[in-house]
C-alpha positions as CSV (number, residue, x, y, z in Angstrom):
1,X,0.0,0.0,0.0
2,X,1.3,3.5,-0.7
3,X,-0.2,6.9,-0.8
4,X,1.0,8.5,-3.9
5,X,-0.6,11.7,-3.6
6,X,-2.6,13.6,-0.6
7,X,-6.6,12.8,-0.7
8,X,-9.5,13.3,1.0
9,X,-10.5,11.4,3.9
10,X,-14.1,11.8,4.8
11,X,-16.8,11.1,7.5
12,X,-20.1,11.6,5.5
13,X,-22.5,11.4,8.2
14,X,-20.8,13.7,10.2
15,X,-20.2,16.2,7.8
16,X,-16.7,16.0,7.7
17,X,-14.3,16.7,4.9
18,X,-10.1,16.2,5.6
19,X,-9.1,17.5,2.7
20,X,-5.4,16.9,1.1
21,X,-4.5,14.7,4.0
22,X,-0.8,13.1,3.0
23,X,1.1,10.4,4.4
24,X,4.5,12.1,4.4
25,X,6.3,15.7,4.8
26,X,9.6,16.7,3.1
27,X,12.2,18.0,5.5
28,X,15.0,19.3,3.8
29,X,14.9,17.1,0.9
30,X,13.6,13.8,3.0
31,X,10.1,12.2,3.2
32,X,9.7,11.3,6.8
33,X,6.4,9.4,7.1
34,X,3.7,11.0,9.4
35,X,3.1,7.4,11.1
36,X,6.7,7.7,12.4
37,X,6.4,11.1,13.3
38,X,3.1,9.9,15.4
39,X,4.6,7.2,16.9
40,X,7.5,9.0,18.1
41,X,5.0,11.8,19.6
42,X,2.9,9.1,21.1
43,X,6.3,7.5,23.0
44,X,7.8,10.9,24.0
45,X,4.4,11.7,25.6
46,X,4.0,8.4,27.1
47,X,7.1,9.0,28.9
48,X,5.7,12.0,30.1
49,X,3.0,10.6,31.7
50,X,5.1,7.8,33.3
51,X,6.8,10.5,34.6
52,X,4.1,12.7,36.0
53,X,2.8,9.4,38.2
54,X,5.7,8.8,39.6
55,X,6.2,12.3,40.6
56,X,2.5,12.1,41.9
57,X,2.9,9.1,43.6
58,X,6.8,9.8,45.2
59,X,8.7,7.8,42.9
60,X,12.0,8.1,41.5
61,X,11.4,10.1,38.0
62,X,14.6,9.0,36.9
63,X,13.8,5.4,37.2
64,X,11.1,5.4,34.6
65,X,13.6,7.8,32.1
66,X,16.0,4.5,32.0
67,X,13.3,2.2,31.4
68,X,12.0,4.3,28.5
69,X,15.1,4.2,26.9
70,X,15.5,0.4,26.9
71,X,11.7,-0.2,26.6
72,X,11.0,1.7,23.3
73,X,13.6,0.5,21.4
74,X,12.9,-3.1,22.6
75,X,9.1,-2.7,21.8
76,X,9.1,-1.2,18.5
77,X,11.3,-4.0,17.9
78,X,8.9,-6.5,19.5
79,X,6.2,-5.1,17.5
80,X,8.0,-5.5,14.2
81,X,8.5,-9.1,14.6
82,X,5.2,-10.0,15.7
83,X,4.0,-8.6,12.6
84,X,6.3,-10.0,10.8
85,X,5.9,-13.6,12.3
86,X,2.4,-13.5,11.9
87,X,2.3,-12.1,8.2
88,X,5.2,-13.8,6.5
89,X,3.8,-14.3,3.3
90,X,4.3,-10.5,2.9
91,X,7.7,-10.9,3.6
92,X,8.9,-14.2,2.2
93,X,9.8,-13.2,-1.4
94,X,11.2,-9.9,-0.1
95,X,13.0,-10.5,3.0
96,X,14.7,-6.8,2.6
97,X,10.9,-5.3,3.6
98,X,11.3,-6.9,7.2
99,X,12.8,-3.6,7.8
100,X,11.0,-1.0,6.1
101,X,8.3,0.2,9.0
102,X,7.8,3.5,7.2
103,X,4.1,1.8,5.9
104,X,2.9,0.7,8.5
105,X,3.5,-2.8,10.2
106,X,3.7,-2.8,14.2
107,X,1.6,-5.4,16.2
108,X,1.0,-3.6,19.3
109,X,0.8,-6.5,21.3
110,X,4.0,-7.3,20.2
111,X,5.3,-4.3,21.5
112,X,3.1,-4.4,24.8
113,X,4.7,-8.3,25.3
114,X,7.9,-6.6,25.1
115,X,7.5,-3.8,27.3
116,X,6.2,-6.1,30.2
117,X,9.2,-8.5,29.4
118,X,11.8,-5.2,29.6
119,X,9.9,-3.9,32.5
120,X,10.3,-7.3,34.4
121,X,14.0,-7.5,34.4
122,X,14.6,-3.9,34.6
123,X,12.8,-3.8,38.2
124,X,15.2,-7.3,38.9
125,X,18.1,-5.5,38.1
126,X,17.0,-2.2,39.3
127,X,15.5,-4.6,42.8
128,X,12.5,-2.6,42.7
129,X,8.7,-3.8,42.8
130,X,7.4,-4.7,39.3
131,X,4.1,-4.3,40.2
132,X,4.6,-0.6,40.9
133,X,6.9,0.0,38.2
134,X,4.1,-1.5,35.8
135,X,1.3,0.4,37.7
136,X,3.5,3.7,36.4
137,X,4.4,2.3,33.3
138,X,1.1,0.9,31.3
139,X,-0.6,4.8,31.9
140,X,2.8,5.7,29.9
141,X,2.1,2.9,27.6
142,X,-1.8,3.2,26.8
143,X,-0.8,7.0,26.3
144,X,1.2,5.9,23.5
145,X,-1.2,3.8,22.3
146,X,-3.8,6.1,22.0
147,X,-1.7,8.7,20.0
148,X,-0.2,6.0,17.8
149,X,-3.4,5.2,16.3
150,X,-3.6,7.9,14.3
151,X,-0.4,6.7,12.3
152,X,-2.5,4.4,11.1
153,X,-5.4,7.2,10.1
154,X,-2.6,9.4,7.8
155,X,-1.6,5.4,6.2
156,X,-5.3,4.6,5.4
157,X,-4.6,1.2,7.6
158,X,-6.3,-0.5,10.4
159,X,-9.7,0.2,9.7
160,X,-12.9,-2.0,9.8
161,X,-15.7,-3.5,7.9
162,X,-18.1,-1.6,5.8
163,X,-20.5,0.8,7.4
164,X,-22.5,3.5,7.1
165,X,-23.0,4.6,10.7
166,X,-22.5,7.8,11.9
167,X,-18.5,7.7,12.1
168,X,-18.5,6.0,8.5
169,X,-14.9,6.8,6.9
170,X,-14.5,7.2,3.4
171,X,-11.6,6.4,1.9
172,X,-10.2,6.8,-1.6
173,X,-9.8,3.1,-2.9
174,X,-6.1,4.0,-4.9
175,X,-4.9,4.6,-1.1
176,X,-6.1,1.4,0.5
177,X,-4.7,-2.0,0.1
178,X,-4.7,-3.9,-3.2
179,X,-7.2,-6.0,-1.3
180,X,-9.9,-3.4,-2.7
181,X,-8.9,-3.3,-6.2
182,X,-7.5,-6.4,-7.2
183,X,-9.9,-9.7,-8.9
184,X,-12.0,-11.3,-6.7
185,X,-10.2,-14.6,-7.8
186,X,-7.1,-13.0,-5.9
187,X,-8.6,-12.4,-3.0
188,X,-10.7,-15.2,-2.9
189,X,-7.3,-17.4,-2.7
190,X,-5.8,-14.8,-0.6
191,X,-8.1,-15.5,2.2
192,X,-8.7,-19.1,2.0
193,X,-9.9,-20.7,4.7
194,X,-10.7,-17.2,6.6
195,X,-14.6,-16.8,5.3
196,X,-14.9,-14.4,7.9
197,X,-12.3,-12.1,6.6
198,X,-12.6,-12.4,3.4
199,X,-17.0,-11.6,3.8
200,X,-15.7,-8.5,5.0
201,X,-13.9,-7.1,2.4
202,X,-16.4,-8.1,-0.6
203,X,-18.6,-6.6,1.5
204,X,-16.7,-2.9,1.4
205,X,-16.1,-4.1,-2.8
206,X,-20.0,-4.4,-3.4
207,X,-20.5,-0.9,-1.6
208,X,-18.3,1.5,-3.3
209,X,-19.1,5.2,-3.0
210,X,-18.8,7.4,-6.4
211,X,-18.0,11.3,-6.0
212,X,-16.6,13.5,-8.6
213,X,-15.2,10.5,-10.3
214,X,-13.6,8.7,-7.6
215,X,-14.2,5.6,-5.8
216,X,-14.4,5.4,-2.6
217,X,-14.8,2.7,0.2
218,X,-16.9,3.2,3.4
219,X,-15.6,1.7,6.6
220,X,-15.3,1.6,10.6
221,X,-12.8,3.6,11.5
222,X,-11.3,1.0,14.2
223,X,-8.2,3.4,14.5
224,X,-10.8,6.0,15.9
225,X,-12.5,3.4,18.1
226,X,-9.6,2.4,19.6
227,X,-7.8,5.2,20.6
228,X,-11.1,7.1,22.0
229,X,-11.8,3.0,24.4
230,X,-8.4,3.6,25.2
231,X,-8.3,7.6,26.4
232,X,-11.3,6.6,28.5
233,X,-9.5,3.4,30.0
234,X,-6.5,6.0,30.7
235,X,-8.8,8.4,32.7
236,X,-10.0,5.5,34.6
237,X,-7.1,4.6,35.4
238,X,-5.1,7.6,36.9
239,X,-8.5,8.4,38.6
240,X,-8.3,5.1,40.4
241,X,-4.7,5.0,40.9
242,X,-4.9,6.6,44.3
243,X,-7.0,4.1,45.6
244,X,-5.3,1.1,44.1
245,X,-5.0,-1.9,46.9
246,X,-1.8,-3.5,45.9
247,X,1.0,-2.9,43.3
248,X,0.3,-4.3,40.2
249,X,-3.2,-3.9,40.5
250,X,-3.6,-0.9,37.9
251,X,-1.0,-2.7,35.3
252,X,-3.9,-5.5,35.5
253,X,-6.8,-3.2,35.5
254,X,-4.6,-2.0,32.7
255,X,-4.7,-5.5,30.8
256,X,-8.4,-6.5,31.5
257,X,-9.7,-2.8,30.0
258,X,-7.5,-2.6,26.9
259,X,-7.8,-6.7,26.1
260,X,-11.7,-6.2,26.3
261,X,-11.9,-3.0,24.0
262,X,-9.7,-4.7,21.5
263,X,-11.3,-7.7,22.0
264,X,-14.7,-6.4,20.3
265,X,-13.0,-3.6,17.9
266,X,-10.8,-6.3,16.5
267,X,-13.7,-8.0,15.2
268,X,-14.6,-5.1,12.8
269,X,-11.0,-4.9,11.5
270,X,-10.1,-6.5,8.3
271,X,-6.4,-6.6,8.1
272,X,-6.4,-8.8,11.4
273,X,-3.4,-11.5,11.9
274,X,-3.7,-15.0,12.0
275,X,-2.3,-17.7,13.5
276,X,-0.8,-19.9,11.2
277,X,-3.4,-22.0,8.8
278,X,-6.4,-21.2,10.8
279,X,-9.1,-18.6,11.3
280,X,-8.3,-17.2,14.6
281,X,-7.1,-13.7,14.6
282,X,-4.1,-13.6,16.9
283,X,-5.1,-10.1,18.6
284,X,-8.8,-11.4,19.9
285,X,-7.4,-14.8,21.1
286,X,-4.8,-12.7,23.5
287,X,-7.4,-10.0,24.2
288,X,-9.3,-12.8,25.6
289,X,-7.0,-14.0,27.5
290,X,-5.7,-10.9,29.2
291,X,-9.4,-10.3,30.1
292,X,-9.8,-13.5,32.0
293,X,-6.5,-13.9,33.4
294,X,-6.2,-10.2,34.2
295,X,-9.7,-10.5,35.7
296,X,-9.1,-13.9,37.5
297,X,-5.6,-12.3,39.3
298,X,-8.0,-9.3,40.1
299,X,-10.6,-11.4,42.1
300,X,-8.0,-13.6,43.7
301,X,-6.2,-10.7,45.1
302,X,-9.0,-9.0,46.4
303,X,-10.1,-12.2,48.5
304,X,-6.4,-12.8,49.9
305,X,-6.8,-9.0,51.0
306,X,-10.1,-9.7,52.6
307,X,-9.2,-12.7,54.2
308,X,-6.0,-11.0,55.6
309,X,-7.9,-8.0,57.1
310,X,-10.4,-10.2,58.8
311,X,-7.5,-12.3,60.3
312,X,-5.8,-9.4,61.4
313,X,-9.5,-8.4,63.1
């Protein structure tokens, strides 16, 4: 997929009309992508926030600069390959690609498994609590999440099935994925074996919009969906964080409110992963299971606290 000019993105039911919205910017001669530029605003700012709660909540700042360091580079990195893993028949007959991100191409959940992984043996080596450390670190991390979604709106990626509710997108179909344009005989092999996925996406081809004599396809924006579930799980969050009952308990409150949002968005989407030779989308099968085992670790907790206060009566 690539945006070879800058079109208009619209939301027809609300009246909306982006106009001349581009995928890239020329600085000095170079075309930086604007989902890099958001990503790297949506990490800087997640930092921030890190920062402020541990300043709010009498930690060392300074601990969470360290971790950002390590943790960002580590999770990008994470995200990558669990893209890549999961979508290799992009990649097989041009390796080289693995590493060209500037379109798009990071599983968050890769990145999220990465940032828990870094954040576990930083707070062994550091010999600090990981509980807290992740209590301070996912409002950091959902920040970023919520801003990095809208890469994903400037590459025309990530959205769902056709609609025409009241956030219907439009898209212009030369900025989408071949998926839109190409014979139905190539996507019907394409997505063998996925029926679900591939009823999706002729249902977006058989409801094309016309205007000025350009095609356009109407869709969920998932991106939008997404990042406004996961501003509202943030506020939550750092609304509750002062009345938390243990460490670790936001970092699971965390898990159990982002795993349930994606859990139902991911089901409009139509550019979900799979795991190998089946019709499971990766992303719902681990929302699912952050949900219950996020929840399950919530309610056992809770009754070890009970029982210990009533002992202690």
């Amino acid at each position: 997929m690539a945006i070879s000019a800058a079109t208009s993105i619209w939301f027809p039911n609300l009246g909306i009309e982006l106009k001349n919205v581009g995928s890239s910017v020329q600085v000095f001669g170079f075309e930086i992508a604007y989902y890099g530029i958001v990503i790297a605003c949506g990490m800087v700012i997640g930092y921030l926030v890190a920062e402020w709660q541990a300043k709010r909540t009498g930690q060392n700042k300074d601990l969470y600069l360290d971790l950002a360091l390590y943790g960002i580079l580590l999770s990008v990195i994470g995200a990558r390959i669990f893209y890549v893993v999961f979508n290799w028949d992009e990649f097989m007959d041009n390796p080289i690609q693995i590493f060209n991100i500037r379109n798009g191409g990071l599983a968050i959940y890769g990145g999220i498994i990465t940032a828990i992984l870094t954040g576990f043996v930083y707070a062994k080596i550091k010999k600090v609590s990981f509980g807290l450390l992740a209590d301070t670190g996912c409002l950091g991390l959902i920040t970023g999440q919520i801003i990095g979604r809208w890469g994903n709106f400037f590459n025309r990626e990530a959205f769902g099935k056709y609609t025409d509710n009241l956030f219907a997108m439009r898209l212009d179909i030369r900025d989408v994925s071949s998926d839109y344009t190409a014979s139905v005989s190539y996507v019907t092999e394409k997505y063998a074996g996925k029926p679900a996925a591939l009823k999706k996406i002729m249902e977006i081809r058989d409801n094309p919009v016309i205007m000025d004599g350009i095609t356009y396809i109407q869709v969920h924006p998932t991106f939008l969906y997404e990042s406004v579930w996961n501003l509202c799980v943030l506020l939550l969050l750092i609304i509750y964080s002062k009345h938390k009952k243990f460490n670790g308990e936001i970092f699971l409150l965390y898990l159990a409110g982002y795993g349930l949002g994606r859990l139902w968005i991911e089901g409009l989407r139509t550019d979900q992963l799979f795991l190998w030779n089946t019709s499971i989308a990766v992303s719902q099968l681990l929302s699912a299971f952050l949900v219950i085992f996020a929840g399950a670790v919530l309610i056992l907790k809770r009754i070890a606290i009970k029982k210990s206060l009533l002992k202690k009566k």
